[in-house]
VOPAGU-2260 file (C-alpha; in pm, 1 decimal, decimal comma):
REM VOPAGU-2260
SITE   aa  ch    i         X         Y         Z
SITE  UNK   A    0       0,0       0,0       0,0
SITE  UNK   A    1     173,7     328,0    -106,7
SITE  UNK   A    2     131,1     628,6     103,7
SITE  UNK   A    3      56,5     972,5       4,9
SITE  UNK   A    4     304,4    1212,2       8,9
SITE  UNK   A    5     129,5    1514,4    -134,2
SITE  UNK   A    6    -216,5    1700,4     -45,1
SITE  UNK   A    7    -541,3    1646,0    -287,5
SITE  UNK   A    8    -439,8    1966,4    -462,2
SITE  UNK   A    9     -87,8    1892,5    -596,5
SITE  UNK   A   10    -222,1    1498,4    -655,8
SITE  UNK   A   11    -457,3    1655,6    -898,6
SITE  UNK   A   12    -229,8    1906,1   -1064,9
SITE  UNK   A   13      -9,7    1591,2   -1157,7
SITE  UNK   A   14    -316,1    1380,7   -1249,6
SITE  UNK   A   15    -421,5    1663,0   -1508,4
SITE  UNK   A   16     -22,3    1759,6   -1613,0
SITE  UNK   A   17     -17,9    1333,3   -1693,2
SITE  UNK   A   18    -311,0    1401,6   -1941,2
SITE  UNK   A   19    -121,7    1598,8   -2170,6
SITE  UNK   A   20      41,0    1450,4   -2472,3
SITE  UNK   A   21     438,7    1375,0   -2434,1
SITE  UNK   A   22     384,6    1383,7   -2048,9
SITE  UNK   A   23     372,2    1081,7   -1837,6
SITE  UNK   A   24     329,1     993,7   -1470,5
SITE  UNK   A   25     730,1    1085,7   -1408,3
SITE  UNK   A   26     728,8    1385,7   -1598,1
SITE  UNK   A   27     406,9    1507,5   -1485,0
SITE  UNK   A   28     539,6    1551,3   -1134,0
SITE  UNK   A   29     872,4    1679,2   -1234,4
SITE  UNK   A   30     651,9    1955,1   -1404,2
SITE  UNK   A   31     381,8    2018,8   -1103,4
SITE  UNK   A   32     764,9    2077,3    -913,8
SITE  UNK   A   33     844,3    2281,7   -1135,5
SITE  UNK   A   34     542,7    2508,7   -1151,3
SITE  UNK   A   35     499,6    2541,0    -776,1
SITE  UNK   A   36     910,9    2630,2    -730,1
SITE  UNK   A   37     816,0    2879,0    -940,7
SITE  UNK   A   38     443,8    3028,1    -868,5
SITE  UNK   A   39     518,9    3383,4    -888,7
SITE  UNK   A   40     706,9    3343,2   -1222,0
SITE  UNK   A   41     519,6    3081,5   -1382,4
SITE  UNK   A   42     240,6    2890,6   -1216,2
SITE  UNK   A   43      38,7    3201,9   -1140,9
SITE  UNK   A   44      55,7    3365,2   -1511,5
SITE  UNK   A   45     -12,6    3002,3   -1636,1
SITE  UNK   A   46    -344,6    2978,1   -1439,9
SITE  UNK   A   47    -429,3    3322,2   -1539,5
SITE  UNK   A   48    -341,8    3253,1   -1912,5
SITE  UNK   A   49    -559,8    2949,9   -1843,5
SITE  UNK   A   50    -897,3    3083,8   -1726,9
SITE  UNK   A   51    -843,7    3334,9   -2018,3
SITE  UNK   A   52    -802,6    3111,6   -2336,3
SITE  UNK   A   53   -1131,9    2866,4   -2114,2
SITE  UNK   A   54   -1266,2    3201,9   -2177,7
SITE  UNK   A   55   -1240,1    3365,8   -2467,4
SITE  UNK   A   56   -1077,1    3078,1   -2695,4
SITE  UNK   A   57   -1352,0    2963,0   -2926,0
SITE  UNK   A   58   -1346,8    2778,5   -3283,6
SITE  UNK   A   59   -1417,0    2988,0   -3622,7
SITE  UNK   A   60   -1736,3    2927,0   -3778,9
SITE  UNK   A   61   -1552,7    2925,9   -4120,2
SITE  UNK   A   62   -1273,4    2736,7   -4102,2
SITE  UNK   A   63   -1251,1    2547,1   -3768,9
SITE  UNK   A   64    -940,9    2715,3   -3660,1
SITE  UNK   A   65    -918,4    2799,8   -3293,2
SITE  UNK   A   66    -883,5    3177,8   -3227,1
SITE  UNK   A   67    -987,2    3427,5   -2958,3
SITE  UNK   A   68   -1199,6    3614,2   -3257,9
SITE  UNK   A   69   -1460,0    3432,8   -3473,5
SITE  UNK   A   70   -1440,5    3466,3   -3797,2
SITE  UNK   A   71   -1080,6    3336,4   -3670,7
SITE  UNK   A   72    -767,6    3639,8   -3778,3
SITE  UNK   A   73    -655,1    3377,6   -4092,1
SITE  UNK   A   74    -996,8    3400,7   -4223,3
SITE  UNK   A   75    -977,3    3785,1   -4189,9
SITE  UNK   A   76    -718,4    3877,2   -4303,0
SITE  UNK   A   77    -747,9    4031,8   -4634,1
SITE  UNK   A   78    -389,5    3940,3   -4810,5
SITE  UNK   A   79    -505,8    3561,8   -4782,4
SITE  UNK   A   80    -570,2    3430,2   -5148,8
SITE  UNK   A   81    -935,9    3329,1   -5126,8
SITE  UNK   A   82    -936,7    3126,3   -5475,4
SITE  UNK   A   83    -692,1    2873,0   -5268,0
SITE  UNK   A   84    -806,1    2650,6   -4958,1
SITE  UNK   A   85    -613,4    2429,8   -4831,1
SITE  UNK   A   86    -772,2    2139,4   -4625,9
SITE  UNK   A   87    -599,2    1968,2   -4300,7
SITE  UNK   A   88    -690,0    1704,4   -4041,1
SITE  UNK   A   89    -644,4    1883,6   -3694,0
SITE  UNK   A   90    -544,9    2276,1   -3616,7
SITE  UNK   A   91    -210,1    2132,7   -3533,1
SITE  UNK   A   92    -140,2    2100,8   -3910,8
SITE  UNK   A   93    -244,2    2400,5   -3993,9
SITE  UNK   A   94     -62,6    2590,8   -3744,5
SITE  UNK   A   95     242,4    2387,0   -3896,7
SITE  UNK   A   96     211,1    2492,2   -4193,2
SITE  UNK   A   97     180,5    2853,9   -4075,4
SITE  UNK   A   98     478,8    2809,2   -3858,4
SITE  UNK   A   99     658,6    2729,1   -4199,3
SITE  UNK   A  100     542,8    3041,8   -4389,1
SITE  UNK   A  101     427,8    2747,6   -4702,2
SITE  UNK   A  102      76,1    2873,9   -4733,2
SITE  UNK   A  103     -87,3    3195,6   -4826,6
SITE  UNK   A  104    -431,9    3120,2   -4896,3
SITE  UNK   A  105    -745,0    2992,2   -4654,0
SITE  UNK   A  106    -767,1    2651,4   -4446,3
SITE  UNK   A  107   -1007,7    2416,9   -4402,9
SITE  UNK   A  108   -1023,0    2172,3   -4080,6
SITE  UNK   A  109   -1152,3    1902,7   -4096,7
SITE  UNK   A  110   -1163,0    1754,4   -3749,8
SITE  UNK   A  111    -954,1    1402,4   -3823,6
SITE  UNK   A  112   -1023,5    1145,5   -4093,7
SITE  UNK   A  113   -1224,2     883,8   -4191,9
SITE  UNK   A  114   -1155,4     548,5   -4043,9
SITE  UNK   A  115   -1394,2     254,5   -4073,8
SITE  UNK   A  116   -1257,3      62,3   -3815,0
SITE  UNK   A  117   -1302,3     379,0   -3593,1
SITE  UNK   A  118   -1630,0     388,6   -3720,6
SITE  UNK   A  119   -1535,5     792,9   -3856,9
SITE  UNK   A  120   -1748,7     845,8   -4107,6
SITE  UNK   A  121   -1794,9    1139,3   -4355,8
SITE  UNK   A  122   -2121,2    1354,0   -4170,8
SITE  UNK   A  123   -1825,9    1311,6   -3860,5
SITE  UNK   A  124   -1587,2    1562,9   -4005,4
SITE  UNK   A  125   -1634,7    1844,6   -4152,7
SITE  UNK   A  126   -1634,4    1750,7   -4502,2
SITE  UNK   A  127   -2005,1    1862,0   -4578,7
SITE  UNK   A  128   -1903,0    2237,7   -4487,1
SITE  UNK   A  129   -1608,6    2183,0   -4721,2
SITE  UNK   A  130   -1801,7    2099,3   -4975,0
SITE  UNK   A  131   -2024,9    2374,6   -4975,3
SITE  UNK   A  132   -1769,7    2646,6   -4855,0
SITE  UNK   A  133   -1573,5    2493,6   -5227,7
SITE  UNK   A  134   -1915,6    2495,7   -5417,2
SITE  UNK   A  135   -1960,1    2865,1   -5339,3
SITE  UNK   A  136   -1803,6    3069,2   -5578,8
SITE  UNK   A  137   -1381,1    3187,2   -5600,4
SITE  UNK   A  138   -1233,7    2899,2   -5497,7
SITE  UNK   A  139    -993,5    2757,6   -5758,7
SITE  UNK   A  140    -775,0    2512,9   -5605,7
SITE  UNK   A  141    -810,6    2301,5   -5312,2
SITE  UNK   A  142    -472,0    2145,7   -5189,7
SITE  UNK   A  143    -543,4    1841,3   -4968,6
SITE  UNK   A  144    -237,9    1892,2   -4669,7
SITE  UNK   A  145    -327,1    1527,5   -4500,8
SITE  UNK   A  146    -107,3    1356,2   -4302,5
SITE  UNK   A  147      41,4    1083,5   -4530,0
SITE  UNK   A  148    -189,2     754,1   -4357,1
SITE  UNK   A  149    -436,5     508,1   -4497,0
SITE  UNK   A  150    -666,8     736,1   -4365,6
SITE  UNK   A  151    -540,0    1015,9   -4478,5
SITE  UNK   A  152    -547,1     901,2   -4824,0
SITE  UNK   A  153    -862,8     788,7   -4817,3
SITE  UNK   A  154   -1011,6    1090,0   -4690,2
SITE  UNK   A  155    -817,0    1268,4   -4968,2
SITE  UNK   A  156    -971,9    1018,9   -5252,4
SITE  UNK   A  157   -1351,6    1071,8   -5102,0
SITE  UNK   A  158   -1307,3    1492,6   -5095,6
SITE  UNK   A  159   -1166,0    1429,3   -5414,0
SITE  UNK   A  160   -1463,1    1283,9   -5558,1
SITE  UNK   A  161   -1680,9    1520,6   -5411,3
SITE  UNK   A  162   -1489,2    1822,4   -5554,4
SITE  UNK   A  163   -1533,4    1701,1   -5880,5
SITE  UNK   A  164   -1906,1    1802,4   -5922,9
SITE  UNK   A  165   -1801,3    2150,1   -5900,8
SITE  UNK   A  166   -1522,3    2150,3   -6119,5
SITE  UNK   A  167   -1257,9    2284,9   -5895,1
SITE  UNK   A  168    -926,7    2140,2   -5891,3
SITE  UNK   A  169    -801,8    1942,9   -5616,2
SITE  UNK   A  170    -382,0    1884,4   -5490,5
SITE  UNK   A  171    -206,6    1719,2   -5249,7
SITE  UNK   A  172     138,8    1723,7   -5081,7
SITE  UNK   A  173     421,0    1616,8   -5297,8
SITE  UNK   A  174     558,6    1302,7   -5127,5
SITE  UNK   A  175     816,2    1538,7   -4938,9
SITE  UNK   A  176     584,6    1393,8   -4661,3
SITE  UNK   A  177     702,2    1065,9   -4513,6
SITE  UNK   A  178     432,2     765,8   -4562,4
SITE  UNK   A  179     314,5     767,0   -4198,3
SITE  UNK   A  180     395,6    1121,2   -4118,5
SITE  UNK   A  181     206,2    1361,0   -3935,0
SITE  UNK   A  182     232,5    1747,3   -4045,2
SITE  UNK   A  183     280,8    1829,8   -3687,7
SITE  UNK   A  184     601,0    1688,3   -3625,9
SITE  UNK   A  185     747,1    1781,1   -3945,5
SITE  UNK   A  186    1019,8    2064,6   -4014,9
SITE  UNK   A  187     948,8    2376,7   -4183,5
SITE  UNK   A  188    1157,9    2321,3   -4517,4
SITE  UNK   A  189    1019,0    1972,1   -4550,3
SITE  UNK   A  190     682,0    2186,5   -4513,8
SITE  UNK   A  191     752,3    2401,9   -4756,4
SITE  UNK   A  192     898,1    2186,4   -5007,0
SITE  UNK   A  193     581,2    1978,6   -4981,5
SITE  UNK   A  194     356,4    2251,7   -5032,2
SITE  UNK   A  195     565,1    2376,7   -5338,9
SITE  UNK   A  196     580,5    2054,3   -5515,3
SITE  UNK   A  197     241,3    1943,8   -5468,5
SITE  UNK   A  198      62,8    1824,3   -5780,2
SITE  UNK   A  199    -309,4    1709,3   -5901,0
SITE  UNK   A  200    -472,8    1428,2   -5831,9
């Protein structure tokens, strides 16, 4: 039987630190340490920053983007090329691909991919909303930027399909992206590179 050696409140912190992606057990502790040595410095402007984003964080109603402002600033800003949308799986990638500088025109999330042993199916993602965000008038190209899977290449073949109804041409990465990749953990030349070589399906 293992005894406690922490109150409730610093038992929880670590509990919620483990739930983060990259951070186990181990390193969520060595973190919760970390953040109460330094409360004034860091654990106090980290709550605040917190109960903030809980706040005021919300997702755009045109792209799916998460900003503090809906439409999100992307979709606002008016030096993005609105003929060109480029579609991604998760904000992740598309915050990848800004971090890179490879992309000038509008994104598209789609919220994952399909999967039929996950039972993700097409009305699951935003797909319809692609569709008919395409199917509205200026958009020439639309550059499918998914992550290099089964899935990912399935999900590219089924909006590829549907894009062809409305006559709009449809692109993907060149193979700059590893089979198996994610965009998220990719560098920002292999990004780019990608992004310029990409060709028609």
């Amino acid at each position: 039987m293992s005894r406690r050696s922490t109150g409730p409140e610093i038992d929880r912190l670590i509990q919620l630190l483990a739930k983060l992606p990259g951070l186990g057990p181990r390193s969520a502790r060595r973190a919760a340490l970390y953040l109460i040595k330094n409360r004034e410095r860091l654990l106090l402007p980290l709550a605040a920053a917190m109960a903030e984003a809980r706040d005021k964080v919300t997702v755009c109603s045109c792209c799916g983007n998460v900003d503090t402002v809906d439409p999100c600033t992307l979709c606002a800003d008016p030096r993005r090329d609105r003929a060109m949308l480029c579609v991604v799986e998760e904000v992740g990638d598309l915050w990848a691909l800004e971090r890179a500088g490879a992309w000038n025109g509008l994104y598209h999330v789609l919220g994952g991919t399909l999967s039929a042993i996950e039972g993700v199916r097409p009305e699951d993602l935003a797909i319809g909303p692609l569709i008919a965000r395409a199917g509205e008038g200026g958009v020439k190209e639309v550059v499918l930027a998914l992550n290099a899977t089964v899935e990912g290449q399935t999900t590219a073949h089924y909006i590829t399909e549907q894009l062809k109804s409305l006559g709009i041409a449809a692109s993907r990465l060149a193979h700059g992206v590893p089979v198996g990749g994610e965009l998220d953990y990719l560098d920002e030349g292999t990004l780019t590179q990608a992004m310029r070589a990409r060709r028609p399906l």
